[in-house]
C-alpha positions, 0 to 999 in steps of 0.5 A, a space after each residue: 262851695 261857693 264857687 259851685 254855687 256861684 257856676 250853677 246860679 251862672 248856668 241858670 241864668 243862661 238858661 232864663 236868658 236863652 230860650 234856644 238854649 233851654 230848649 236845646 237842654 230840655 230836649 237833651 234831658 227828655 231823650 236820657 229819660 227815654 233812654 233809660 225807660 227803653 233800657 230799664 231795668 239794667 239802666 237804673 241799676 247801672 244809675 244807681 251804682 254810678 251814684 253810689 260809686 260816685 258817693 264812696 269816692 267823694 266820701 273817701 276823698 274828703 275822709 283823707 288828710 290835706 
């Protein structure tokens, strides 16, 4: 859990220190964003399933004996 903590205290840093950078991520967030209102309503079911798929495999995952 730290480890991701850590990546993500690290991505966000690059991302206060460049401002090409976040404005590279910003412009790549608000294109998803279109594309999915332009593909709506299929593309936020699609979503909804890739994260609840997501879940039941993380909960699976960690249900299993190490």
């Amino acid at each position: 859990m730290f480890r991701a903590l850590g990546m993500f205290g690290l991505a966000g840093a690059f991302l206060l220190i460049s401002p090409e950078l976040r404005t590279s991520v910003w412009d790549e967030i608000d294109a998803a964003g279109k594309l999915l209102q332009y593909y709506s309503p299929l593309s936020y079911f699609g979503v909804g399933l890739a994260i609840l798929a997501g879940a039941m495999y993380w909960v699976y995952r960690s249900a299993q004996p190490r």
